[in-house]
C-alpha angles and dihedrals in degrees: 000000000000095000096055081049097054084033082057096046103044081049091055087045095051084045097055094039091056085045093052099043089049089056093042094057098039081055099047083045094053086044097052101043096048079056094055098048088052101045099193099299118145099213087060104048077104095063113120119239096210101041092034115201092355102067083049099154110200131191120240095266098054086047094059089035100064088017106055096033105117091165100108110220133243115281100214130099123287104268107013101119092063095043079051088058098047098055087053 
């Protein structure tokens, strides 16, 4: 009988190790990606894990920013002003 009981526990405690592992992974995998999505930038410490890019939250000077700009850029490649200057 005692053996069924520590057979038992040692069963439950196998169990719960492999649960809590599981959890613990899938926690450290969600961290890092959302890293990994942020990169360290400030403006997107609001992104939400969950809903990526599109629950993208900015403050009200990003917002004017790309909102009231009304300047169109330059339509060259990135770059190509300083390779220009090189050559020369």
């Amino acid at each position: 009988m005692n053996t069924l009981i520590v057979l038992a526990l040692v069963l439950v405690n196998l169990a719960l190790i492999f649960h809590l592992g599981e959890k613990l992974f899938n926690y450290v995998k969600r961290y890092t990606d959302h890293k990994k999505l942020v990169n360290d930038h400030p403006e997107m410490k609001s992104i939400d894990p969950e809903r990526g890019l599109m629950g993208f939250e900015s403050d009200d000077v990003i917002r004017s920013l790309v909102l009231d700009n009304d300047e169109p850029g330059a339509s060259e490649p990135y770059l190509a002003t300083l390779n220009e200057e090189e050559e020369d």
